[in-house]
C-alpha positions in Angstrom: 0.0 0.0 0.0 3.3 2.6 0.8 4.4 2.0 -2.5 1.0 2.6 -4.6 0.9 6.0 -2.7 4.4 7.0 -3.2 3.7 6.1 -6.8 0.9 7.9 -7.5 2.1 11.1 -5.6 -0.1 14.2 -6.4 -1.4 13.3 -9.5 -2.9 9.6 -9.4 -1.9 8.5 -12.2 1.6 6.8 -12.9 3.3 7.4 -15.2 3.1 11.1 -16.6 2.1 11.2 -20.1 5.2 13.0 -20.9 7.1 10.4 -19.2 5.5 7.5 -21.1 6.1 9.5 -24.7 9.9 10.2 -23.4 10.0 6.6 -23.0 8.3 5.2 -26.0 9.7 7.8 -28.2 13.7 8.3 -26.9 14.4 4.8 -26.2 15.7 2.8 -23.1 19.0 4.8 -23.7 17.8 7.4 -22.2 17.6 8.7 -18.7 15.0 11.1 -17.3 15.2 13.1 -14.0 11.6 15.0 -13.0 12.6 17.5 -10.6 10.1 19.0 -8.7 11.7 22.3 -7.4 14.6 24.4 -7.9 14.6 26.8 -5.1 17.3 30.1 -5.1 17.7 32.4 -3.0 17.5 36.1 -4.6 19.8 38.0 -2.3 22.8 35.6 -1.7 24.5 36.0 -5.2 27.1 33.3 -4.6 26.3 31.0 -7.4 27.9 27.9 -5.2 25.5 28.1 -2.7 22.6 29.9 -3.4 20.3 26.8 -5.1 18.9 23.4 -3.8 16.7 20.6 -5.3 14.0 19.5 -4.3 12.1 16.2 -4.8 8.3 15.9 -2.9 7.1 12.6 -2.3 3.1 12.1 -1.0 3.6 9.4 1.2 0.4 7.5 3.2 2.5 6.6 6.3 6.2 7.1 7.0 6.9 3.4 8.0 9.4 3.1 5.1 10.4 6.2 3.1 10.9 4.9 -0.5 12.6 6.5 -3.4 11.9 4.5 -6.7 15.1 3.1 -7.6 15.7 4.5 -11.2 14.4 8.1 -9.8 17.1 7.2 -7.2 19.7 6.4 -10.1 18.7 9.5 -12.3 19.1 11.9 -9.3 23.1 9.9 -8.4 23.2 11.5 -11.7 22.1 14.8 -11.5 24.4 15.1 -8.7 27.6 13.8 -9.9 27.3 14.9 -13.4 25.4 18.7 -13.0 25.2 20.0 -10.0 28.2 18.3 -8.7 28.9 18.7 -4.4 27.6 22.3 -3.7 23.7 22.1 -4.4 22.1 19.8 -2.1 19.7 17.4 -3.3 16.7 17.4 -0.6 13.7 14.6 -0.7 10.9 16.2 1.4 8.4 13.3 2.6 5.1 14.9 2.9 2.4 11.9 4.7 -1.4 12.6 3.8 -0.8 15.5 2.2 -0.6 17.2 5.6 2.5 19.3 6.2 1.2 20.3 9.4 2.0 17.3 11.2 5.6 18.1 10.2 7.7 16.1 7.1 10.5 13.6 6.7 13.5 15.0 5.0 16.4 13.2 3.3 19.3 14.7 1.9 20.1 13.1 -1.1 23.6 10.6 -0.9 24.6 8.2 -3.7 26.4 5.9 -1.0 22.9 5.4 0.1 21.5 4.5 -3.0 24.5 2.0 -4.2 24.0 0.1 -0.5 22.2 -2.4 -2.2 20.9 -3.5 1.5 18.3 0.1 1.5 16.7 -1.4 -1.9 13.9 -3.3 -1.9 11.5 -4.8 -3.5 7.4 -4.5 -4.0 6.0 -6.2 -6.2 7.7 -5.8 -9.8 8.9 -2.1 -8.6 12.6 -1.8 -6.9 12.8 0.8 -4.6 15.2 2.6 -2.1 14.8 2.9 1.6 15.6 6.0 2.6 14.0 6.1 6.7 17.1 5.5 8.2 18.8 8.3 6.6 15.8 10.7 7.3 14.9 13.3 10.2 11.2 14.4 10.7 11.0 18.1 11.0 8.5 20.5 12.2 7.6 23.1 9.4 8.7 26.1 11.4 12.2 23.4 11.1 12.0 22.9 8.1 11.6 26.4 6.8 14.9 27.1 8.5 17.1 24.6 7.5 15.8 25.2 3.6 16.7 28.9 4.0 20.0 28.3 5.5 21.0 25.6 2.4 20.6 28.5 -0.1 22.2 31.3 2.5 19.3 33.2 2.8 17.9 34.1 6.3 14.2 34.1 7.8 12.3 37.3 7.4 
């Protein structure tokens, strides 16, 4: 049941129909990352730490915190390859749709997603295991520590 949740995310429907034309129409060859924000901070104008990524994930309980493993793969990618060590990669974990009740956050490692002992497997679907890497914040928390990865303070 996690896993149907995690898939669907906000739209209920899996996959995109983007996603499924990228697929059918680029080939296998080809990787795609959907990234879900992009945040910058406007005043710090140091271009090595003034951005972060951000990947949501609707989640119906936080008894595992799954990341599927080829969006896992794509983003290893997007970090080594583009962004390289000085824009944090964030996966926010927001359960029911409720930030109120606070979120799990996960900053993106590759170590984590090569420990082939976080994967696991539902169904056809591999995923990633990402709980015991993850803290659960308050939003008032949260909004401070996002601020503070893109050097921008709380007004």
């Amino acid at each position: 049941m996690v896993v149907k949740e995690v898939k669907k995310e906000a739209t209920g429907k899996r996959p995109s129909v983007l996603s499924e034309w990228y697929r059918r129409r680029l080939g296998r060859d080809v990787a795609i990352s959907d990234i879900d924000w992009v945040i910058t901070s406007i005043s710090n104008k140091d271009i090595a730490n003034r951005y972060l990524i951000i990947e949501e994930k609707t989640i119906s309980t936080s008894e595992q915190l799954l990341i599927g493993l080829g969006q896992a793969r794509s983003l290893k990618e997007v970090k080594k390859d583009i962004v390289k060590a000085s824009i944090p990669i964030l996966v926010i974990f927001v359960e029911n749709h409720d930030m109120s009740q606070g979120v799990w956050l996960y900053e993106f490692n590759e170590k984590n997603i090569d420990d082939k002992s976080n994967w696991c497997q539902v169904g056809q679907s591999w995923y990633v295991d990402v709980k015991k890497y993850s803290n659960n914040y308050t939003e008032e928390e949260l909004i401070k520590i996002l601020l503070s990865k893109i050097g921008s303070k709380l007004r």
